[in-house]
C-alpha positions as CSV (number, residue, x, y, z in Angstrom):
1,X,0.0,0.0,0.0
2,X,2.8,2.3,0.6
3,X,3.9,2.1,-3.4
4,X,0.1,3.3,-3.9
5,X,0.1,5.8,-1.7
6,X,3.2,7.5,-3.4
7,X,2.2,7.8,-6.2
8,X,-1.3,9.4,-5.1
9,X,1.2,12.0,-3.4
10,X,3.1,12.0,-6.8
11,X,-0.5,12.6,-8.2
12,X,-1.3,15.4,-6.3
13,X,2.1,17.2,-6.2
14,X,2.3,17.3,-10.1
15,X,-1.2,18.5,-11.0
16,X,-1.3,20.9,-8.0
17,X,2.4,22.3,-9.3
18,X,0.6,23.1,-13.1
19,X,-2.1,24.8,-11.2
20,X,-0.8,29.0,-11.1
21,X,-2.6,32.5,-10.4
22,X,-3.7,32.3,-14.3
23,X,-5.6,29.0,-13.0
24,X,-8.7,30.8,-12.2
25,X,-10.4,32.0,-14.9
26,X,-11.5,35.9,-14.9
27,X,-14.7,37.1,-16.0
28,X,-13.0,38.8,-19.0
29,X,-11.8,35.5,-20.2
30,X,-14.7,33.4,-20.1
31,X,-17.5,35.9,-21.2
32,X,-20.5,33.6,-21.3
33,X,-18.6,30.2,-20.1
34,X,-19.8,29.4,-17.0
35,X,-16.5,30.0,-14.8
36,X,-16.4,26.3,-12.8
37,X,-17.6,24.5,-15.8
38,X,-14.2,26.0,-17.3
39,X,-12.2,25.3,-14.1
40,X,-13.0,21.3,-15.0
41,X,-12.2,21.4,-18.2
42,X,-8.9,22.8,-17.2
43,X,-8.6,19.6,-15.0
44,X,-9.1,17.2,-17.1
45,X,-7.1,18.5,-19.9
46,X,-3.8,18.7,-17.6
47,X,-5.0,15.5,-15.7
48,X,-4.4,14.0,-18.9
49,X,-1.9,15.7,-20.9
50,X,0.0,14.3,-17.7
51,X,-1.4,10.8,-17.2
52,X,-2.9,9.1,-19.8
53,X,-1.5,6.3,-21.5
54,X,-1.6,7.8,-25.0
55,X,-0.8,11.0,-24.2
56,X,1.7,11.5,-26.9
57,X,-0.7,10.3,-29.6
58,X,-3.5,12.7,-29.2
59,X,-2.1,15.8,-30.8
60,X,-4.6,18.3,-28.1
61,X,-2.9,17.0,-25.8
62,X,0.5,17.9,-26.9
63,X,2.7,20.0,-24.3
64,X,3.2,22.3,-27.1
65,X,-0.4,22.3,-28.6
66,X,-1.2,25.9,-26.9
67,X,2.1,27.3,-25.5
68,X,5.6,26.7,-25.8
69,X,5.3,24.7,-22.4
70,X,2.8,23.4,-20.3
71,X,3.4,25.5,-17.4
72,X,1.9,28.6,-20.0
73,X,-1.0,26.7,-20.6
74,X,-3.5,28.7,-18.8
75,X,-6.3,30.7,-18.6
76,X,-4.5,33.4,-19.9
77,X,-3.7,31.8,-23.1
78,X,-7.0,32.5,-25.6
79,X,-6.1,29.2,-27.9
80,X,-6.3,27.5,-24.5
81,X,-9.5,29.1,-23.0
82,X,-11.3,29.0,-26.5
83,X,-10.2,25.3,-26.9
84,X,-11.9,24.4,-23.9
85,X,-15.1,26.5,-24.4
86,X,-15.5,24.5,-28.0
87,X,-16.6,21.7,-26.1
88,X,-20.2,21.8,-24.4
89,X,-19.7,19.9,-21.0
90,X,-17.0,18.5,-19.3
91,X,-17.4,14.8,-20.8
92,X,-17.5,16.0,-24.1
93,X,-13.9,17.4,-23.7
94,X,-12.3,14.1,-22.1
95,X,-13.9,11.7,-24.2
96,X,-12.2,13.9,-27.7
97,X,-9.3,14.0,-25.5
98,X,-8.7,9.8,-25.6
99,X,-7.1,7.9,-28.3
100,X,-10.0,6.6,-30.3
101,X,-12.3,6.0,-27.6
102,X,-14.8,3.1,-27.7
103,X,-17.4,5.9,-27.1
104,X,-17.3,7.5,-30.6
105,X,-14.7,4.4,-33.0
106,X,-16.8,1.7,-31.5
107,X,-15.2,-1.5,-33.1
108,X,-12.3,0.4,-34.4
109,X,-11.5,2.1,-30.7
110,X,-8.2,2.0,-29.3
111,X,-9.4,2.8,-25.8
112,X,-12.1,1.0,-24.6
113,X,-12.0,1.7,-21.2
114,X,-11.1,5.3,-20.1
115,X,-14.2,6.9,-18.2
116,X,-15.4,10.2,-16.5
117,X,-18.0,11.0,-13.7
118,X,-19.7,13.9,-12.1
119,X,-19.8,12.2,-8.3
120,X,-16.2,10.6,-7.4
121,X,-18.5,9.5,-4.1
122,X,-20.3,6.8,-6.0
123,X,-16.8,6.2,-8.0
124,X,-15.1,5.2,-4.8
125,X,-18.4,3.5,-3.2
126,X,-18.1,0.7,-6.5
127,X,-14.6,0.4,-5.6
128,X,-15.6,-0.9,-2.5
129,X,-17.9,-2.8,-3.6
130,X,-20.8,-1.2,-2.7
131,X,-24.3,-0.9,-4.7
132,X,-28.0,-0.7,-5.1
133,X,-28.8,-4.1,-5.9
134,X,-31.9,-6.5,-5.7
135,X,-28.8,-9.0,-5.6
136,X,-29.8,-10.6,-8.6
137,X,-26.7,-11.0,-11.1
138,X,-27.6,-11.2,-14.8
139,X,-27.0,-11.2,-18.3
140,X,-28.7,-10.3,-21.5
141,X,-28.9,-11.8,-24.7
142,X,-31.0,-11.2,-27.9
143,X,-33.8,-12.9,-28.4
144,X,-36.8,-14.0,-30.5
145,X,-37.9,-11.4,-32.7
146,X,-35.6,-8.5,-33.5
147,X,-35.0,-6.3,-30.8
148,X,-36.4,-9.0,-28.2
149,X,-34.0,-9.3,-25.1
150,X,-33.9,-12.5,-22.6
151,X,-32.8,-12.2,-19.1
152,X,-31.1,-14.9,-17.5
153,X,-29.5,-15.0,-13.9
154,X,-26.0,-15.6,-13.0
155,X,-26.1,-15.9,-9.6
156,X,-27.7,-14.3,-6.6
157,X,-26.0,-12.7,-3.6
158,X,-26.0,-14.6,-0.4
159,X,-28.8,-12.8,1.8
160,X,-30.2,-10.7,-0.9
161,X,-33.7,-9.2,-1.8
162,X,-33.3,-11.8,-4.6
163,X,-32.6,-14.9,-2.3
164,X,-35.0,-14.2,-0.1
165,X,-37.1,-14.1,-3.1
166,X,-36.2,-17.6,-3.9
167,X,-34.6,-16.7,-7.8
168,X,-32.2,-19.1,-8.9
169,X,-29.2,-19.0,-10.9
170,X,-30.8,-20.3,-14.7
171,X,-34.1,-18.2,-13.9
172,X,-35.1,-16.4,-16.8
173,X,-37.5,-13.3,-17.0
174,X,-38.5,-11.7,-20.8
175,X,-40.5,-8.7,-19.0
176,X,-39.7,-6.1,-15.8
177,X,-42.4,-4.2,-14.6
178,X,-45.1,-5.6,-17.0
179,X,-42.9,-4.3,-19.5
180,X,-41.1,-6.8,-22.4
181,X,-37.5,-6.2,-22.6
182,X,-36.1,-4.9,-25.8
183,X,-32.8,-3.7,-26.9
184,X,-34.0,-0.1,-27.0
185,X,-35.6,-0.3,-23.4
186,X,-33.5,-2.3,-21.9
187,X,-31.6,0.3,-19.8
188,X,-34.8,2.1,-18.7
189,X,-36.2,-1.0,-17.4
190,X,-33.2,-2.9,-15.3
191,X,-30.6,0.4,-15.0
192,X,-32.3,3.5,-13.0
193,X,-33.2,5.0,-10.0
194,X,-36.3,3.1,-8.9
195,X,-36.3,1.2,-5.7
196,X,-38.0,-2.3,-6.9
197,X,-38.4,-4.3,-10.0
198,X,-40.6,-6.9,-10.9
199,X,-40.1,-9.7,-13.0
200,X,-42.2,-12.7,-14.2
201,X,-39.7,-16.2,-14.1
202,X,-39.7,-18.4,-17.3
203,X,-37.6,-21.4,-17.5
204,X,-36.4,-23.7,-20.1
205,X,-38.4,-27.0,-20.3
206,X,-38.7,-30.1,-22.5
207,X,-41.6,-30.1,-25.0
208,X,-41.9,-32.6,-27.5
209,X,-38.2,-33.6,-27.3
210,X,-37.2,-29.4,-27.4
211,X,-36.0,-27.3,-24.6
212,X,-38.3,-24.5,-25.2
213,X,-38.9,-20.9,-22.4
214,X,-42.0,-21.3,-20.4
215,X,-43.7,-19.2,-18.3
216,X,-43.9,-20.4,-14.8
217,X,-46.5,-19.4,-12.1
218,X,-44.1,-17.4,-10.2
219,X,-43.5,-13.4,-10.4
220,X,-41.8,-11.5,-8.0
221,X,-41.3,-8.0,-6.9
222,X,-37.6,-7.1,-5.5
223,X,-36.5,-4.1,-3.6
224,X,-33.1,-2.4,-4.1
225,X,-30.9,-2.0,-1.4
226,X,-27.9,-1.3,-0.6
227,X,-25.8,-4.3,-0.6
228,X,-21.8,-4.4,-0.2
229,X,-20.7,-7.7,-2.2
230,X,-18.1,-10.1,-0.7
231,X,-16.5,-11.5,-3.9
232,X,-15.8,-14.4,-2.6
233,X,-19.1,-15.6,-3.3
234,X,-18.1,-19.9,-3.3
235,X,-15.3,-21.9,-1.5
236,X,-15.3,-25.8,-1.0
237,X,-13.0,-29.0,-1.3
238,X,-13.8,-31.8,-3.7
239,X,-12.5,-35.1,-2.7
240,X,-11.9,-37.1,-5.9
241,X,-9.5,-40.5,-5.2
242,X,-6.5,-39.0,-4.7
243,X,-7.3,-35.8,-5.3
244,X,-9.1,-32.6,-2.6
245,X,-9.5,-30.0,-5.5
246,X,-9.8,-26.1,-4.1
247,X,-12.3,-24.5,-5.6
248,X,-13.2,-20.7,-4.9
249,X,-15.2,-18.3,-7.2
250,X,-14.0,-15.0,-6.6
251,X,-16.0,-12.4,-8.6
252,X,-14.1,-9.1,-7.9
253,X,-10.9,-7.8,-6.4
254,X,-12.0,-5.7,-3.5
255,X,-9.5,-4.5,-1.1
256,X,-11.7,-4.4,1.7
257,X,-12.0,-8.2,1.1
258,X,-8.0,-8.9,1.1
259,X,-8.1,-10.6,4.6
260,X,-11.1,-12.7,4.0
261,X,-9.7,-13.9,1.0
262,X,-6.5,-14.8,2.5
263,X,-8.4,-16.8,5.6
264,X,-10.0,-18.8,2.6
265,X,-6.2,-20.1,1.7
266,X,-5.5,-20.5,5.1
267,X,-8.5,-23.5,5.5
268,X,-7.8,-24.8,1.5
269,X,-4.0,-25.0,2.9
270,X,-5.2,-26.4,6.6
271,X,-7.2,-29.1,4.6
272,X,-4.4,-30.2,2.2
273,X,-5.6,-29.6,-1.2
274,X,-3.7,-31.1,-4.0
275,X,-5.1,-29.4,-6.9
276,X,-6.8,-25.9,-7.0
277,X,-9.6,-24.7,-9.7
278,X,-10.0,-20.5,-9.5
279,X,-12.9,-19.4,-11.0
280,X,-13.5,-16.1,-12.3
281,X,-15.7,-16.2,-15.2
282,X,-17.4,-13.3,-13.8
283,X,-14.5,-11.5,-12.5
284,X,-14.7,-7.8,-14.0
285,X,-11.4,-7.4,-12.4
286,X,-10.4,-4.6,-9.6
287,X,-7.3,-3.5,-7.4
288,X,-3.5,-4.5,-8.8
289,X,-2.7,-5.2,-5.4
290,X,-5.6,-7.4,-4.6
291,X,-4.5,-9.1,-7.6
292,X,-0.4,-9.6,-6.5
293,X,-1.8,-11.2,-3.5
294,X,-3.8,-14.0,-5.0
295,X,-1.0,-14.7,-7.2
296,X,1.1,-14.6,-4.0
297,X,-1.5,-17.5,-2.1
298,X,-1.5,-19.7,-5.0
299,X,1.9,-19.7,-5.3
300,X,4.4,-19.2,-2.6
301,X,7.5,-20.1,-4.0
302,X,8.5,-16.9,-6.1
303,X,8.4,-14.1,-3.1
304,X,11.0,-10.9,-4.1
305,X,10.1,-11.9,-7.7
306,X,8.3,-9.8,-10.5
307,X,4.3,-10.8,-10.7
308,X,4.1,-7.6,-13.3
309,X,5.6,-4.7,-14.9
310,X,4.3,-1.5,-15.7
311,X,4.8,0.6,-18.3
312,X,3.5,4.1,-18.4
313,X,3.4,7.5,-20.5
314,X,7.1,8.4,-21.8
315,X,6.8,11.5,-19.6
316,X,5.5,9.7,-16.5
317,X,7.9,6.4,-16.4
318,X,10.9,8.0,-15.1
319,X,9.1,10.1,-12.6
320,X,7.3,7.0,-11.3
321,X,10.3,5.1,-10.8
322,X,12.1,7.5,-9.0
323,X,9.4,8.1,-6.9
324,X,8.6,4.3,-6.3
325,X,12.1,2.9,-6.8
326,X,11.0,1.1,-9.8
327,X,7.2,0.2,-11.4
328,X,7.1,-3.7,-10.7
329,X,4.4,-5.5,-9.0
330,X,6.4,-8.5,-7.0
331,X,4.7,-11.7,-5.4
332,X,5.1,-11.4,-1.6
333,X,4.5,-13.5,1.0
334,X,3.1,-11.0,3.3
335,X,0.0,-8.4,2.9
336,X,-0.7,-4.9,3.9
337,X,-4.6,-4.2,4.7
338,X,-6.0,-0.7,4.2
339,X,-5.7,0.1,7.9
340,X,-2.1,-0.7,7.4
341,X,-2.5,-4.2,9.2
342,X,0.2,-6.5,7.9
343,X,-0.7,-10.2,7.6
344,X,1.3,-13.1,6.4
345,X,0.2,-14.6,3.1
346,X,-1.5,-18.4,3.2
347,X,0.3,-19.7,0.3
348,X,-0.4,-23.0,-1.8
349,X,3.1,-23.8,-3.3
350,X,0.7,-24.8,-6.2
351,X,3.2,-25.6,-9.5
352,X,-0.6,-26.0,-11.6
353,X,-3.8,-24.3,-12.0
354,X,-7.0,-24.5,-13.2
355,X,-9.2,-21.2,-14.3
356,X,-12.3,-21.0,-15.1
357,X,-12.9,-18.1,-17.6
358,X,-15.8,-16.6,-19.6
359,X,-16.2,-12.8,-22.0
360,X,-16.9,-10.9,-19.0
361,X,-13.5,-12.2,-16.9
362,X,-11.6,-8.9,-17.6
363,X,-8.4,-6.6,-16.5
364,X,-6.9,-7.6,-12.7
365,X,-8.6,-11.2,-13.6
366,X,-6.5,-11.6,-16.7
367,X,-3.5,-10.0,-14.5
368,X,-3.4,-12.9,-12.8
369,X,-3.5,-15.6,-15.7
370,X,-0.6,-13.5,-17.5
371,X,1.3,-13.0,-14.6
372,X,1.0,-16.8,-13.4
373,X,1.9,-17.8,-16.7
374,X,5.1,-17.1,-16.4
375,X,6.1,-19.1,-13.4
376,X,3.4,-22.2,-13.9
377,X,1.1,-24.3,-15.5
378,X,-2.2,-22.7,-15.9
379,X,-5.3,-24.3,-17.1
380,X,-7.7,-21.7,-18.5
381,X,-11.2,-23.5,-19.3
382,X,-13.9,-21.8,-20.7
383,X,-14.5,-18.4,-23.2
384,X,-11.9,-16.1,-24.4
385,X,-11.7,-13.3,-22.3
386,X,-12.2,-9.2,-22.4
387,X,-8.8,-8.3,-23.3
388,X,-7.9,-5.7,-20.8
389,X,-4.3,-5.4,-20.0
390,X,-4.2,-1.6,-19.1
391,X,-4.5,-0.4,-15.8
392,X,-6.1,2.8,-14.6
393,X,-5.9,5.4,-11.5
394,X,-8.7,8.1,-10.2
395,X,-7.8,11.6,-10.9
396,X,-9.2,13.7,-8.7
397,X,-9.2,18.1,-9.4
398,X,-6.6,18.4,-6.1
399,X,-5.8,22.1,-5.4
400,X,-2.4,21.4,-3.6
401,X,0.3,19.1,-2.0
402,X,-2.5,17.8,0.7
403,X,-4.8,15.8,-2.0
404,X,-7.3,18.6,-1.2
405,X,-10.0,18.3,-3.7
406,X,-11.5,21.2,-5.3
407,X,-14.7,22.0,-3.2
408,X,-16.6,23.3,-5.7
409,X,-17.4,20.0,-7.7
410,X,-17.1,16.4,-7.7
411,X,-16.4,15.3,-11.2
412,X,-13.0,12.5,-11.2
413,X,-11.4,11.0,-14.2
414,X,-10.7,7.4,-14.5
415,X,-7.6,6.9,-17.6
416,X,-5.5,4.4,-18.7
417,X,-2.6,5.7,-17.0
418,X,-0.2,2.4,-17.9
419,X,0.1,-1.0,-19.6
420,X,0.8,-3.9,-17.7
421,X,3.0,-6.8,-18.9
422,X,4.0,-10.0,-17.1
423,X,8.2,-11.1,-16.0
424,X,8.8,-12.3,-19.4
425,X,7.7,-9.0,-21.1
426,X,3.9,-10.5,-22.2
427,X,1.0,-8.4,-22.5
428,X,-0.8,-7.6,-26.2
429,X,-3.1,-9.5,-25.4
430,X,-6.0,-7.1,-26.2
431,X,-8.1,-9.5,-28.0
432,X,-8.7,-11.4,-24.6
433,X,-6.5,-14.4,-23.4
434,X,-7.5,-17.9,-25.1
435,X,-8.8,-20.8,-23.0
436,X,-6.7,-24.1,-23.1
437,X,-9.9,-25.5,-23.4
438,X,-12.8,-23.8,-25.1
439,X,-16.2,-23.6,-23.4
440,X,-19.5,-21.3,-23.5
441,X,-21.4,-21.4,-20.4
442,X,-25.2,-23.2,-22.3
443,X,-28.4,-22.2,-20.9
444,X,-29.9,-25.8,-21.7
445,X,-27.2,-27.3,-19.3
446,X,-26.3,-23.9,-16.9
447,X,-25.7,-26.0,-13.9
448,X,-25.1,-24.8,-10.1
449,X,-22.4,-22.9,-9.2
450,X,-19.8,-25.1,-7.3
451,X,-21.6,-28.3,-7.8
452,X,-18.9,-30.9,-9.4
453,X,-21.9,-31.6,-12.7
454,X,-21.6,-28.0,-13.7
455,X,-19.9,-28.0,-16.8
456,X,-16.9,-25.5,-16.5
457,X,-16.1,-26.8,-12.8
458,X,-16.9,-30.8,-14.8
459,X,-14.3,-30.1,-17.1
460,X,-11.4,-28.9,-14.5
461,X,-12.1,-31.9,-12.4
462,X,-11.7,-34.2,-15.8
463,X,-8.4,-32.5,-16.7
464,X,-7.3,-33.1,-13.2
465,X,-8.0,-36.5,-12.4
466,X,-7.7,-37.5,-16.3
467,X,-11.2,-39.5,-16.3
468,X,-13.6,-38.9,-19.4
469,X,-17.3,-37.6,-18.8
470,X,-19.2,-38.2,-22.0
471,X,-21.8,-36.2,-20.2
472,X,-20.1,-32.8,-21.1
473,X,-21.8,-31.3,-24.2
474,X,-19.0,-30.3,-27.1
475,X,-21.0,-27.5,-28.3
476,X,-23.9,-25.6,-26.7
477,X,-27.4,-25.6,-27.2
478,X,-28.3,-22.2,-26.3
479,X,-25.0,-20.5,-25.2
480,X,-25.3,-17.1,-23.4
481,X,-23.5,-14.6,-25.3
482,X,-24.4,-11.6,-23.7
483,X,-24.5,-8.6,-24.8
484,X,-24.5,-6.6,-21.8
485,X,-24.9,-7.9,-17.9
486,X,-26.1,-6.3,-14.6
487,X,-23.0,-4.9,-13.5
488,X,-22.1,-3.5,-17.2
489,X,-22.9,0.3,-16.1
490,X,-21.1,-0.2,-12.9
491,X,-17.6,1.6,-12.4
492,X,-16.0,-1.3,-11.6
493,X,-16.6,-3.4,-14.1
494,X,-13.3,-4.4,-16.1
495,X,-11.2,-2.2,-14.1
496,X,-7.5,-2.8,-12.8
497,X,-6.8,0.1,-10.8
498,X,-3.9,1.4,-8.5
């Protein structure tokens, strides 16, 4: 946590030392601009002339591009101030500030994942894991008609509004609020501000030999509240012959959840295992950190060595690594809490394993696969995944050397601020890391969660113990393929932050 917390210091100091008495804008230079509307842009143009990954491909962003340094890019400066006042809102400016953002290139975007927001409170609440939830987890895929939209549930939250509900993972629900879902309502319908929703449950039965949806008798009406999720949503031991298989689905790396999650290695380690299955097929990602000490309780045997390397901006590399004393992640064998609690790491020793991976396992997730990957054997078992191997860091508008924030407004950048490779120098792989063995999760056989039949988990215990299952399907029936899931408009989701 230390290394962190430098370079939030090193944040703060650079952005506060670009900020001058031509930093606040005079009435004569902003005419009609509203003058804080202004003072943001200002933020968010040096926040990333300084940061962000691609700085020096974005020609607006040049240190040059208004003055003959950055230090006279100010207020003062009318190709500065009338730059800024082209642009309508503050979002507008940062998103034609990226590098081909997803936003506006869609399939042809070089950054995908670079994001803005207006309340850095509900930024850092996500980060925490916090959210208003009916604890129902789910994806959406196209269906029947065009434009028709099915809903089918991942999982449900351990003493959730949903549980308590009784919806199951494999539920599926074609309407909310009376309402059928379609592609151009679906946000409207599952993502706002209302405090219930209400959905009718179909499920897929046999009729006449084909799995068709049907309508059961059951509706149900679900309040939101707020719910802080414990990634660590499944942990068990499988006793197969020989073999006690670890298995754990861990669904986001949450610092506040550090400890737990090392007290899980602690009893897999207590009981013996000899073979260990992580999944994290929906694993958005999370905190670099969290990330170093997973890898670090798997393995064990590599403390003091690199996990990952970073590579930021050409101007920010050498500033960083003086600061830090270098920009490598290292595994470790013991762990620093957020209250600064240090705790020795329940390592595995494990030389193999197994992942279980799907298209929404993203960012700190694949962190792990890459950076395992270069010390031992792992598995991966499922669906290609995001592709996210850029981290990012939350730029707040600080006014000094303190990490004061500017009072008057709580807008927060998120950039990619730096690409992150493994020890042997690997990380393109934007087009998502491929599985050793490919599977889609299939609506016709979805399984439960932890329960040695379910397919993914199936397969792992097959490669393990080497015994055949002519059981497992070789291609699916109905296969997912989401287009977009219930934690898609969170901040979180596919992040790997610092």
């Amino acid at each position: 946590m230390k290394r962190i917390f430098l370079s939030i210091l090193l944040m703060a100091s650079i952005l506060s030392c670009k900020k001058d008495v031509d930093d606040t804008p005079k009435p004569d230079d902003v005419k009609n601009e509203d003058v804080l509307n202004l003072e943001i842009k200002d933020f968010i143009w040096k926040g990333l002339n300084t940061f962000y990954l691609w700085q020096a491909d974005v020609p607006n962003l040049a240190d040059t591009r208004f003055a003959p340094s950055v230090q006279q890019t100010n207020f003062a400066n009318t190709a500065y101030s009338d730059f800024l006042k082209s642009y309508k809102t503050p979002d507008e400016l940062f998103f034609n500030l990226l590098n081909k953002p997803e936003k506006i290139y869609k399939k042809e975007a070089i950054d995908r994942f670079s994001y803005i927001t207006n309340d850095y409170t509900e930024l850092e609440r996500s980060f925490q894991g916090v959210s208003l939830s009916t604890g129902m987890e789910f994806g959406l895929t196209r269906y029947g008609q065009e434009g028709g939209v099915l809903g089918f549930v991942n999982y449900v939250l351990p003493n959730s509004e949903a549980e308590q509900k009784g919806v199951k993972r494999g539920d599926l629900f074609l309407t909310v609020d009376g309402t059928p879902l379609t592609v151009s309502n679906y946000k409207s319908l599952l993502f706002n501000d209302k405090t219930s929703m209400a959905i009718d449950i179909y499920r897929l039965e046999n009729v006449n030999g084909q799995k068709t949806i049907q309508k059961t008798n059951k509706s149900v009406v679900m309040a939101k509240k707020e719910i802080t999720e414990n990634p660590i949503l499944i942990k068990k031991v499988i006793e197969k012959g020989t073999h006690k298989i670890g298995y754990l689905m861990y669904n986001g790396f949450v610092a506040n959840f550090d400890k737990q999650l090392n007290e899980a290695f602690g009893e897999f380690k207590s009981q013996g295992i000899t073979d260990f299955v992580l999944d994290l097929r929906y694993n958005g990602g999370g905190r670099v950190s969290s990330a170093t000490y997973l890898a670090s309780m798997i393995t064990g045997q590599f403390n003091g060595q690199i996990f990952a390397k970073e590579r930021w901006n050409s101007k920010l590399q050498p500033i960083v690594e003086k600061e830090r004393g270098g920009v490598d992640n290292f595994f470790t064998n013991e762990m620093t809490t957020d209250n600064k609690e240090k705790i020795a790491i329940n390592s595995l020793n494990l030389s193999k394993i197994y992942i279980l991976t799907s298209g929404r396992t993203a960012s700190a997730s694949e962190l792990v696969i890459n950076g395992l990957r270069a010390y031992i054997d792992v598995v991966q078992i499922g669906d290609v995944t995001v592709g996210k191997n850029q981290g990012s860091i939350t730029i707040y508008d600080w006014i000094d050397n303190n990490r004061n924030k500017n009072p008057k407004h709580k807008w927060a950048m998120q950039p990619l601020v730096l690409k992150i490779e493994n020890a042997k120098g690997e990380g393109d792989y934007t087009s998502g890391l491929r599985p050793t063995f490919q599977m889609e999760e299939d609506l016709t056989n979805y399984g439960v969660l932890g329960d040695e039949k379910e397919p993914l988990l199936a397969k792992a215990i097959q490669s393990i113990t080497g015994a055949t299952d002519k059981r497992l399907p070789s291609k699916p029936e109905m296969p997912t393929r989401e287009f977009v899931h219930s934690k898609s408009f969170n901040f979180a989701v596919n992040e790997m932050y610092k």
